[in-house]
Predicted model as a PDB file, atoms N, CA, C, CB and O in Angstrom, pLDDT in the B-factor column:
MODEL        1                                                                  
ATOM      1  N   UNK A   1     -21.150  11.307  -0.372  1.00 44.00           N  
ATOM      2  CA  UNK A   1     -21.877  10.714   0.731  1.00 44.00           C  
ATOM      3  C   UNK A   1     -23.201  10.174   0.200  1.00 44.00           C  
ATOM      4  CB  UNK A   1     -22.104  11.745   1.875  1.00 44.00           C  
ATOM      5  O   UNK A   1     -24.119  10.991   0.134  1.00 44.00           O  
ATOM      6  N   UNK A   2     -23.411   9.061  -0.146  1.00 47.00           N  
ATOM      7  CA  UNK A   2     -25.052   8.509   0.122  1.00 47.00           C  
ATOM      8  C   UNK A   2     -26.078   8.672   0.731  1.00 47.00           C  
ATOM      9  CB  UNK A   2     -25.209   7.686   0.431  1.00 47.00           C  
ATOM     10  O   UNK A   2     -26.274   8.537   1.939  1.00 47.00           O  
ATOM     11  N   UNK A   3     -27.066   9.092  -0.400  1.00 48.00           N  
ATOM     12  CA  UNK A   3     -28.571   9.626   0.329  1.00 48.00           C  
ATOM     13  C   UNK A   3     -29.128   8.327   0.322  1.00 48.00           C  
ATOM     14  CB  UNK A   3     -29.673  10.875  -0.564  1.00 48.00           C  
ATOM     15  O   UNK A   3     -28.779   7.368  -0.367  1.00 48.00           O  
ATOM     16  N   UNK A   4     -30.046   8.399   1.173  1.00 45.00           N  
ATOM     17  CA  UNK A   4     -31.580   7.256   2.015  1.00 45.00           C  
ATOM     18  C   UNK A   4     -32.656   8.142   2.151  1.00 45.00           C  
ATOM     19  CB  UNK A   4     -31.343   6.535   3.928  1.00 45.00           C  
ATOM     20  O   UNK A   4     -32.681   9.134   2.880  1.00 45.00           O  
ATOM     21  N   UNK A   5     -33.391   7.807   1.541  1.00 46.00           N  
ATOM     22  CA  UNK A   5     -34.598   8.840   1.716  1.00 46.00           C  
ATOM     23  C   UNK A   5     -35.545   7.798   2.158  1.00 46.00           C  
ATOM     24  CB  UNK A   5     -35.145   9.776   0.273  1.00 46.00           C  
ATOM     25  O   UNK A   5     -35.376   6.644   1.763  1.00 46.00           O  
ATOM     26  N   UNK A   6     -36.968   8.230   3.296  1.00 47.00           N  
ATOM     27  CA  UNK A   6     -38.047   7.081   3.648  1.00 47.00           C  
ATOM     28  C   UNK A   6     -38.149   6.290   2.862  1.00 47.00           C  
ATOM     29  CB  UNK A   6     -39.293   7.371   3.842  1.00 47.00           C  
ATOM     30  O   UNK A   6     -38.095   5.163   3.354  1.00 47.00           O  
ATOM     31  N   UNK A   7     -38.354   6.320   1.193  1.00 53.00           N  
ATOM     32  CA  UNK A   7     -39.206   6.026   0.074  1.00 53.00           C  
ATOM     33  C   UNK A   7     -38.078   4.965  -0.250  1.00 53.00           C  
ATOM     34  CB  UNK A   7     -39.664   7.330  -1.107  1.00 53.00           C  
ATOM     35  O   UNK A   7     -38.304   3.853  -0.727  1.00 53.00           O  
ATOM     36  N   UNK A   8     -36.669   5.531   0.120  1.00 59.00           N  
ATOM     37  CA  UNK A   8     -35.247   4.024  -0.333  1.00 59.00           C  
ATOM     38  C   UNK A   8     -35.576   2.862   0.594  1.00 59.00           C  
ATOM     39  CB  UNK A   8     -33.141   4.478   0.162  1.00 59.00           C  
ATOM     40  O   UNK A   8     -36.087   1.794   0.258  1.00 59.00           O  
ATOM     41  N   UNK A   9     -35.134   3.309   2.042  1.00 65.00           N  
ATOM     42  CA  UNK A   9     -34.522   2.164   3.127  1.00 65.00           C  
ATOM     43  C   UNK A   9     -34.444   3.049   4.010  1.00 65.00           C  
ATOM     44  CB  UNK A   9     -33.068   1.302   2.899  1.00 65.00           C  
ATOM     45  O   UNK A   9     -34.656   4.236   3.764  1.00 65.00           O  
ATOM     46  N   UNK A  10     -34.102   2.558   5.267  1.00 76.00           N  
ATOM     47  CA  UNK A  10     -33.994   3.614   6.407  1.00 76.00           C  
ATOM     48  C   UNK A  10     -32.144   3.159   6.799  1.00 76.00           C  
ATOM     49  CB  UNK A  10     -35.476   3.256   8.010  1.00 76.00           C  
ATOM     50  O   UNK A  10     -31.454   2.483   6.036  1.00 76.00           O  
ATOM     51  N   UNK A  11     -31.835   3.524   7.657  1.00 81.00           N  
ATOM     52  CA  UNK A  11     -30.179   4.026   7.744  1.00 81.00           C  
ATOM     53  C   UNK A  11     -30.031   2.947   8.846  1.00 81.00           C  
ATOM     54  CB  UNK A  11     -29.697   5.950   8.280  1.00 81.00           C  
ATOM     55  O   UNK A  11     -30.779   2.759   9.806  1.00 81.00           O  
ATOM     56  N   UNK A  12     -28.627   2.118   8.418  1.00 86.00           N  
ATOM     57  CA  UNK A  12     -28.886   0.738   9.267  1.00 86.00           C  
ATOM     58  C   UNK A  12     -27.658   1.911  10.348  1.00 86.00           C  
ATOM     59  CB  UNK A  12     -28.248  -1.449   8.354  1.00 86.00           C  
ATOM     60  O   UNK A  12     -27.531   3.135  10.364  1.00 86.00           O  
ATOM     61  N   UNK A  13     -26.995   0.863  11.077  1.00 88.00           N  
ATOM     62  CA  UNK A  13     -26.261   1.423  12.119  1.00 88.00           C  
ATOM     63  C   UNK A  13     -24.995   1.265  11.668  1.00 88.00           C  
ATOM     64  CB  UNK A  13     -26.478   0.864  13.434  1.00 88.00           C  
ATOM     65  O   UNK A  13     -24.273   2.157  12.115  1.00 88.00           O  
ATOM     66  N   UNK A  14     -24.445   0.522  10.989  1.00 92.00           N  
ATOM     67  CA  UNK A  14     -22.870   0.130  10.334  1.00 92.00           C  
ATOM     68  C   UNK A  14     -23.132   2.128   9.440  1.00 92.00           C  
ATOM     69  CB  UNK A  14     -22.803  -2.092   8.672  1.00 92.00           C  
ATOM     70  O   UNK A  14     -22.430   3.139   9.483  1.00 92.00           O  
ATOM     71  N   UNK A  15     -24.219   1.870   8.888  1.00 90.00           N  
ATOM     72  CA  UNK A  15     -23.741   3.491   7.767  1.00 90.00           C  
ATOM     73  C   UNK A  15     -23.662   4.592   8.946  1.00 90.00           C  
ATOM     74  CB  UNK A  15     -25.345   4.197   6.260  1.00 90.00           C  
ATOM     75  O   UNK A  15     -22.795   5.448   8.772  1.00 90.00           O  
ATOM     76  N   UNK A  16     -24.363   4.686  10.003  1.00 90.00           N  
ATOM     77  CA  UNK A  16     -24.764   5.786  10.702  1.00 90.00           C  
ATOM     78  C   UNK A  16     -23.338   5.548  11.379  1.00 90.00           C  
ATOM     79  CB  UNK A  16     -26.293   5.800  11.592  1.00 90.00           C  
ATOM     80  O   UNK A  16     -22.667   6.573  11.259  1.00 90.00           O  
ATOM     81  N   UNK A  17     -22.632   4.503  12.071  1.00 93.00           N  
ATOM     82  CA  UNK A  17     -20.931   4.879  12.527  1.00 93.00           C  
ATOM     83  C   UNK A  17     -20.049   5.036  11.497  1.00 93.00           C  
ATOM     84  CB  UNK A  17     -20.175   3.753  13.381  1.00 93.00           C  
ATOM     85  O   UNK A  17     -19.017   5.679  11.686  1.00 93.00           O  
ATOM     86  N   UNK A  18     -20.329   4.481  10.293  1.00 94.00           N  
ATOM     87  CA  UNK A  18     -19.364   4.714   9.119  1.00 94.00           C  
ATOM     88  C   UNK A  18     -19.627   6.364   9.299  1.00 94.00           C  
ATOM     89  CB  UNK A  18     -19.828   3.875   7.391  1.00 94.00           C  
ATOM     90  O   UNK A  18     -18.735   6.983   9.879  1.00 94.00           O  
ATOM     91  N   UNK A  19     -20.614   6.988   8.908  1.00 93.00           N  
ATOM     92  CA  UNK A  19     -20.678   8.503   8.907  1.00 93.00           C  
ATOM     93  C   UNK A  19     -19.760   9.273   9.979  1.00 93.00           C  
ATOM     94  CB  UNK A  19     -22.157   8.909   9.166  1.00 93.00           C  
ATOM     95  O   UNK A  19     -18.723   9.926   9.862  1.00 93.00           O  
ATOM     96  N   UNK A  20     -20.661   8.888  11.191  1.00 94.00           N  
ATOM     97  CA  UNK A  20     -20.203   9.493  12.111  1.00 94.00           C  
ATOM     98  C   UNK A  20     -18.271   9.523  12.627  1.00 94.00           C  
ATOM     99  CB  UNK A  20     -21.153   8.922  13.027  1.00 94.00           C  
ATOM    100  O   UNK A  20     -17.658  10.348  13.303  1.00 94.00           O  
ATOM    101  N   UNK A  21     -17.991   8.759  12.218  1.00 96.00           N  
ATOM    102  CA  UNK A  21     -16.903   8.143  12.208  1.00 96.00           C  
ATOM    103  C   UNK A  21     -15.863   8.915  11.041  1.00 96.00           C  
ATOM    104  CB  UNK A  21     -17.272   6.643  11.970  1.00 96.00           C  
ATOM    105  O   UNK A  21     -14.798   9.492  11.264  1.00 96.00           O  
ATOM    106  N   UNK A  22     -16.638   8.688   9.601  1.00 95.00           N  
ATOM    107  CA  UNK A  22     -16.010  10.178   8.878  1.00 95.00           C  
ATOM    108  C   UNK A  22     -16.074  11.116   9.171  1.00 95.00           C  
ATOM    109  CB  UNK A  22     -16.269  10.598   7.910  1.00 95.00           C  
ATOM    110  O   UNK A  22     -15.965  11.887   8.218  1.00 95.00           O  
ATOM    111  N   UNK A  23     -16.258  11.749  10.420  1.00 94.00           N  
ATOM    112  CA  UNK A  23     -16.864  13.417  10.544  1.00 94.00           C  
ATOM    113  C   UNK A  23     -15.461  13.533  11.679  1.00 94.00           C  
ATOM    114  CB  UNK A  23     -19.061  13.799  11.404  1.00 94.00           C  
ATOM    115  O   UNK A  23     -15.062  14.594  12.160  1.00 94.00           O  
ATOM    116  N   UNK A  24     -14.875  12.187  11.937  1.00 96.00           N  
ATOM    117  CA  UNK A  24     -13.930  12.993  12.781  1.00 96.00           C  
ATOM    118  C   UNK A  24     -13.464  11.949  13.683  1.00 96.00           C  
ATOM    119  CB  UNK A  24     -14.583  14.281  13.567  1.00 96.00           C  
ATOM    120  O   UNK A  24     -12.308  11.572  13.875  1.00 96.00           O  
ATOM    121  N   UNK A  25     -14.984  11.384  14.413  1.00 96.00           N  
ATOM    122  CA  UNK A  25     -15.033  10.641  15.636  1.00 96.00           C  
ATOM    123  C   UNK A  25     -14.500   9.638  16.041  1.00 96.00           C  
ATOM    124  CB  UNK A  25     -15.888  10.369  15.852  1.00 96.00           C  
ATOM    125  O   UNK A  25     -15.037   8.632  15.578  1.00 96.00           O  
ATOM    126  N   UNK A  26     -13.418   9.377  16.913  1.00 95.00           N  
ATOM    127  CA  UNK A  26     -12.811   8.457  17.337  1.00 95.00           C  
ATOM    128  C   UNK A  26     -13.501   7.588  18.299  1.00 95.00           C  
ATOM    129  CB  UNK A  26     -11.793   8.914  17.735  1.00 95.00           C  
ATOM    130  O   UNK A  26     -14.383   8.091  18.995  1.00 95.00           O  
ATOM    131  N   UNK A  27     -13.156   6.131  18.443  1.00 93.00           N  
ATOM    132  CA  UNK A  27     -13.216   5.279  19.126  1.00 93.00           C  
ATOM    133  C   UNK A  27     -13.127   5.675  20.893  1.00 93.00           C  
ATOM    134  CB  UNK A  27     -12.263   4.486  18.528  1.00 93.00           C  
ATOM    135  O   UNK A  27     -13.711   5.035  21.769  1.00 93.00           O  
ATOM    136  N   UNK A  28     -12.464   6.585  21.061  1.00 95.00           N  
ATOM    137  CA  UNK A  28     -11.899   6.751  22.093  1.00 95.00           C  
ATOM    138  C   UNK A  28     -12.012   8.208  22.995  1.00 95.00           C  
ATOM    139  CB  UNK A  28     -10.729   6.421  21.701  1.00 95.00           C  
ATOM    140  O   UNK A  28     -11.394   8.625  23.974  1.00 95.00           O  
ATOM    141  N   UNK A  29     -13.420   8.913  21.932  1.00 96.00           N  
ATOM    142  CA  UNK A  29     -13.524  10.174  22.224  1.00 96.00           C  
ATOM    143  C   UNK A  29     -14.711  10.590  22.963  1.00 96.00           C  
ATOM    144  CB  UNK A  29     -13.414  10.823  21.142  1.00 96.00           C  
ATOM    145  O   UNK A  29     -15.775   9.973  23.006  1.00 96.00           O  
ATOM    146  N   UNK A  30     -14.400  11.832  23.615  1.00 95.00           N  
ATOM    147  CA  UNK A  30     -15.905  11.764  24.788  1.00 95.00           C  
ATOM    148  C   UNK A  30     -16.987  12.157  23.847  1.00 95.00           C  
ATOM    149  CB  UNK A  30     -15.944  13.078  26.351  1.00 95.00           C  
ATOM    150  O   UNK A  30     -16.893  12.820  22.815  1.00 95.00           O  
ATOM    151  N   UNK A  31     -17.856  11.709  24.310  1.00 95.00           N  
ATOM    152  CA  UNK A  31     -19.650  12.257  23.386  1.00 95.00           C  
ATOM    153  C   UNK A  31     -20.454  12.706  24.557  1.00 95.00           C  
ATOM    154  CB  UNK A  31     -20.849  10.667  22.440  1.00 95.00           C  
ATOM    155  O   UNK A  31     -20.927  12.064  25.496  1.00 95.00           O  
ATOM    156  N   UNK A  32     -20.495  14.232  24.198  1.00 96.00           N  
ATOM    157  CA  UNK A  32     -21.228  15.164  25.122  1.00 96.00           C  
ATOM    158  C   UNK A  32     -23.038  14.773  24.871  1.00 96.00           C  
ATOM    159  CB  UNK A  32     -20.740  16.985  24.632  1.00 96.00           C  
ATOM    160  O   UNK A  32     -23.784  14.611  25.836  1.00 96.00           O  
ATOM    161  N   UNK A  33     -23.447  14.686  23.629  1.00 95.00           N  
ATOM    162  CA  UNK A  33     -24.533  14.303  23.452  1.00 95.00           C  
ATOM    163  C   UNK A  33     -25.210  13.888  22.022  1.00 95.00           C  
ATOM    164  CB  UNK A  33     -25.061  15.145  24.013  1.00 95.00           C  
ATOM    165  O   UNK A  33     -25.002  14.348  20.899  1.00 95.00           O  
ATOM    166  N   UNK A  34     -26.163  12.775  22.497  1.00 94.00           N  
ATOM    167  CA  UNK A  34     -26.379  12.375  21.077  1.00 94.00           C  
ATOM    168  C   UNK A  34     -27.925  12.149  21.057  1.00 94.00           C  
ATOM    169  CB  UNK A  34     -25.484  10.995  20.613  1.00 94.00           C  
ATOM    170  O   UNK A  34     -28.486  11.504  21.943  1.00 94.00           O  
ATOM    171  N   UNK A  35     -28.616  12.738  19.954  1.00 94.00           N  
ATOM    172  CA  UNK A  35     -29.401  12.920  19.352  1.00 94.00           C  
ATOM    173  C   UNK A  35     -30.490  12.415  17.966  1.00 94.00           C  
ATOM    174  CB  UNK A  35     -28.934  13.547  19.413  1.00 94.00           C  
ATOM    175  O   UNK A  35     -30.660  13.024  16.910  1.00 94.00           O  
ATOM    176  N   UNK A  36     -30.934  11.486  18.281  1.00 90.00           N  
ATOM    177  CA  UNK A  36     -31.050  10.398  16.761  1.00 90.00           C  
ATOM    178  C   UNK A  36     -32.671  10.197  16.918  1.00 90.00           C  
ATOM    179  CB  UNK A  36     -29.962   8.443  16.826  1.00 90.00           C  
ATOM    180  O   UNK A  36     -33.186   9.632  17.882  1.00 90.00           O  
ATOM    181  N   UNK A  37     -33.432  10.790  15.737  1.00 86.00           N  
ATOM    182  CA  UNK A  37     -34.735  10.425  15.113  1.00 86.00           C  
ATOM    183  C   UNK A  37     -35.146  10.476  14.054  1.00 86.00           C  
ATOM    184  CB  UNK A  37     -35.496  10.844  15.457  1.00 86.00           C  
ATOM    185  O   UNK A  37     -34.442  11.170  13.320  1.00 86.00           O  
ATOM    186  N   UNK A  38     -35.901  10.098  13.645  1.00 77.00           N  
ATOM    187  CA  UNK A  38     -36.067   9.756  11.819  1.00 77.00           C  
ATOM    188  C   UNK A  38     -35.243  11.047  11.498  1.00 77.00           C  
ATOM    189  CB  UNK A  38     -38.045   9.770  10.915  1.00 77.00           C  
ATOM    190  O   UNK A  38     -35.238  12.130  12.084  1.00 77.00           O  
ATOM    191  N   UNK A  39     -34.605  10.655  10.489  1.00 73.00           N  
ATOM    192  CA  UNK A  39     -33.891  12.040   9.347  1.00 73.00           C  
ATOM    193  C   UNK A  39     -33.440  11.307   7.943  1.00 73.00           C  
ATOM    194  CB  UNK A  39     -32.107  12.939  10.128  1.00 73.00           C  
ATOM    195  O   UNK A  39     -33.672  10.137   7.639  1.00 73.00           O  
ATOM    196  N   UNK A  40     -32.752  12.272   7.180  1.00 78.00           N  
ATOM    197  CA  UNK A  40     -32.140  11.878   6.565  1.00 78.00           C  
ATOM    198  C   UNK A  40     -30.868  11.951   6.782  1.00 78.00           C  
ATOM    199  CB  UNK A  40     -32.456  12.148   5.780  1.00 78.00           C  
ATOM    200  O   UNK A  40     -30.420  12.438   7.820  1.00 78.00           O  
ATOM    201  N   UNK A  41     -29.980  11.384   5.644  1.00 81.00           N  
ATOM    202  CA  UNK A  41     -28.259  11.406   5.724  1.00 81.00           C  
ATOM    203  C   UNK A  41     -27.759  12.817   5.810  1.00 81.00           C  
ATOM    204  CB  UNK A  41     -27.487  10.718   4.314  1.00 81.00           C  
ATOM    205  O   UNK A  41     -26.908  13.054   6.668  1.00 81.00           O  
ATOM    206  N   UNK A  42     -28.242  13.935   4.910  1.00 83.00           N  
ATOM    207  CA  UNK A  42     -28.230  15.496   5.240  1.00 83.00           C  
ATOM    208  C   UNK A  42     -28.209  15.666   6.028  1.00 83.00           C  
ATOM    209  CB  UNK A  42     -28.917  16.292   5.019  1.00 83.00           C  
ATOM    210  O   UNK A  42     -27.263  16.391   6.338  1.00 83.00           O  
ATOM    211  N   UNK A  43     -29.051  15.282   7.064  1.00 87.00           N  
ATOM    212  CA  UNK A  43     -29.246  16.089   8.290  1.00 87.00           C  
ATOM    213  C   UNK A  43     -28.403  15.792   9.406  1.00 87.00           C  
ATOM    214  CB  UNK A  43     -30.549  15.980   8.744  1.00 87.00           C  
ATOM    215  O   UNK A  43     -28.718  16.074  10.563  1.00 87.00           O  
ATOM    216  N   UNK A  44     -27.351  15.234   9.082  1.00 90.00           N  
ATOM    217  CA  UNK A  44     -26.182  14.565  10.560  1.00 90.00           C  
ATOM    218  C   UNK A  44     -25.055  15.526  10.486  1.00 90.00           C  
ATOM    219  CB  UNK A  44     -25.330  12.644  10.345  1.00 90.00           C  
ATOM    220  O   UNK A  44     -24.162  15.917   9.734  1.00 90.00           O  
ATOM    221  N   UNK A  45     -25.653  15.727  11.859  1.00 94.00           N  
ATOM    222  CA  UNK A  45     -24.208  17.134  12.217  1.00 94.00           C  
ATOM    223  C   UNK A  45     -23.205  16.414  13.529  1.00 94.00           C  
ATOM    224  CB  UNK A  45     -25.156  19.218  13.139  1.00 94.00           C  
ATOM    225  O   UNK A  45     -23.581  16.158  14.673  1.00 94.00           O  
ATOM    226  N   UNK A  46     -22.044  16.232  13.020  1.00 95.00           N  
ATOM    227  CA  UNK A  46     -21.123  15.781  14.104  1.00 95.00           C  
ATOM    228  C   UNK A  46     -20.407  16.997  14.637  1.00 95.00           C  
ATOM    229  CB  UNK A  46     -20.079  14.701  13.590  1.00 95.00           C  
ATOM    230  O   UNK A  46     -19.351  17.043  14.006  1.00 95.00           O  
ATOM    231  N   UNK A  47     -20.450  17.870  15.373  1.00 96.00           N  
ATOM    232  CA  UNK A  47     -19.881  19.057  15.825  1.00 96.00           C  
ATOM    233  C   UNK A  47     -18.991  18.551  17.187  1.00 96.00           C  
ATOM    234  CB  UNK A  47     -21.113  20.222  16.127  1.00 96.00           C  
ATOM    235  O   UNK A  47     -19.621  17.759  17.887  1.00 96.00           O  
ATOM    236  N   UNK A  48     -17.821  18.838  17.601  1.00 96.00           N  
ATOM    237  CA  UNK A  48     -16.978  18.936  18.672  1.00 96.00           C  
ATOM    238  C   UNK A  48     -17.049  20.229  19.540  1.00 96.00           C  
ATOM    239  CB  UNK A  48     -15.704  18.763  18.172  1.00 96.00           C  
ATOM    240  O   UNK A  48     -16.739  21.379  19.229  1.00 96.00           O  
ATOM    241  N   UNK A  49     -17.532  19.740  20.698  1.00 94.00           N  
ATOM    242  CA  UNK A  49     -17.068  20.584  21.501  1.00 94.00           C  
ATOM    243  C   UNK A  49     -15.995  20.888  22.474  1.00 94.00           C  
ATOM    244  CB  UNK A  49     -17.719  20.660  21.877  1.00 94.00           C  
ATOM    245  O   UNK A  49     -16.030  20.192  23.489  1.00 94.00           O  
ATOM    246  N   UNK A  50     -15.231  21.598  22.412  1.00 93.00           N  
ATOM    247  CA  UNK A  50     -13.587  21.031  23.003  1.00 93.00           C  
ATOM    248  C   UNK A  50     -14.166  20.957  24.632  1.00 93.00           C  
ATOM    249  CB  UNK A  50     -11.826  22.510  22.720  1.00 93.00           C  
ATOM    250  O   UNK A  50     -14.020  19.866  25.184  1.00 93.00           O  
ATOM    251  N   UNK A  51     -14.764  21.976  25.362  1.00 94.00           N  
ATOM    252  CA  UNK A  51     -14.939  21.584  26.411  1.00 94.00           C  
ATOM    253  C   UNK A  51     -15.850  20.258  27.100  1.00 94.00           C  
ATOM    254  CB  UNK A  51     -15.201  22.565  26.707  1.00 94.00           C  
ATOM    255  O   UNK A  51     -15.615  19.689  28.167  1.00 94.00           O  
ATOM    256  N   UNK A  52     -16.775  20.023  26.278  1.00 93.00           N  
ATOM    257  CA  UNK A  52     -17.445  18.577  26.472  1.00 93.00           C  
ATOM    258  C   UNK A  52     -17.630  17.492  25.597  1.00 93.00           C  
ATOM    259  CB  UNK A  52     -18.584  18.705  26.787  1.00 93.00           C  
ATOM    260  O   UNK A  52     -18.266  16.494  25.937  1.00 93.00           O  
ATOM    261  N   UNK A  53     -17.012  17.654  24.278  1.00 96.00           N  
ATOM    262  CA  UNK A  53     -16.802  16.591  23.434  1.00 96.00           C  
ATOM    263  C   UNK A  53     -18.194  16.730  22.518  1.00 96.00           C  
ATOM    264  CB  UNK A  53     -16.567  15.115  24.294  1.00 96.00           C  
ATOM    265  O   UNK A  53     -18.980  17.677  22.488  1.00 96.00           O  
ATOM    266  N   UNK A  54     -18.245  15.177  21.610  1.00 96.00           N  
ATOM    267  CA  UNK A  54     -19.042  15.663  20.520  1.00 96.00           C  
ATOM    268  C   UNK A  54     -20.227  15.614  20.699  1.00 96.00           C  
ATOM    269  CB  UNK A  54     -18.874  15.129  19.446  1.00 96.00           C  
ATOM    270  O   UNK A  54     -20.618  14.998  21.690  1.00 96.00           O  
ATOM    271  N   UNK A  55     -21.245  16.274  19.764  1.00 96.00           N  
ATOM    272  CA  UNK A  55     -22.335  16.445  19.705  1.00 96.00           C  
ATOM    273  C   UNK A  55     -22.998  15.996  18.445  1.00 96.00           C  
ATOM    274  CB  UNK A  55     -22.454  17.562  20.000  1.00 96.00           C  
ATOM    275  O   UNK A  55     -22.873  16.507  17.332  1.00 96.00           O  
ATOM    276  N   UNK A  56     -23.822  14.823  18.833  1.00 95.00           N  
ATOM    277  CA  UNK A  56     -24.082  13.948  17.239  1.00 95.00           C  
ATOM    278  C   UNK A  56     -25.447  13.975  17.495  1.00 95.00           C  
ATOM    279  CB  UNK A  56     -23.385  12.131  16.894  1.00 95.00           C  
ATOM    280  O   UNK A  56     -25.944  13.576  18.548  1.00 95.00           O  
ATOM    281  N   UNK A  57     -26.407  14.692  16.032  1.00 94.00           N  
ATOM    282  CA  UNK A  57     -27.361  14.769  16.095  1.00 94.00           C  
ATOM    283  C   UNK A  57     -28.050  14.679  14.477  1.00 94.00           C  
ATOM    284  CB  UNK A  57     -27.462  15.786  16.924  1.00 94.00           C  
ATOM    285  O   UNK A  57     -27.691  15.235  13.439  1.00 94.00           O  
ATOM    286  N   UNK A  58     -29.060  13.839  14.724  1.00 90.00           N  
ATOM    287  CA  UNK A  58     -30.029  13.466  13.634  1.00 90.00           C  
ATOM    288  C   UNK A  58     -31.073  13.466  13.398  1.00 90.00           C  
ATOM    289  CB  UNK A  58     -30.067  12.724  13.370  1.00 90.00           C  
ATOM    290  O   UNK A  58     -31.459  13.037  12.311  1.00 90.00           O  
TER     291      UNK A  58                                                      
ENDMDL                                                                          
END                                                                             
């Protein structure tokens, strides 16, 4: 997985659904909640919750 650190570039949106998108996430799936402020690539947790769907946070 590719790091971005402040000091590289900041994280366009094609990498941030490419990611999110490897972690599991379908096109077609519910998103209980999402969560996005400065971070790095480390710090993206795509977790499922079966009763309310995913939880994407950065």
């Amino acid at each position: 997985m590719p790091c971005a650190s402040s000091d590289e570039k900041k994280l366009t949106w094609y990498e941030l659904k490419r990611l999110i998108e490897s972690a599991g996430v379908q096109g077609d799936d519910e998103i209980d909640k999402i969560d996005i402020s400065w971070g790095s690539i480390e710090e993206l947790e795509c977790r499922k919750d079966e009763d309310f769907g995913w939880q994407i946070r950065l």
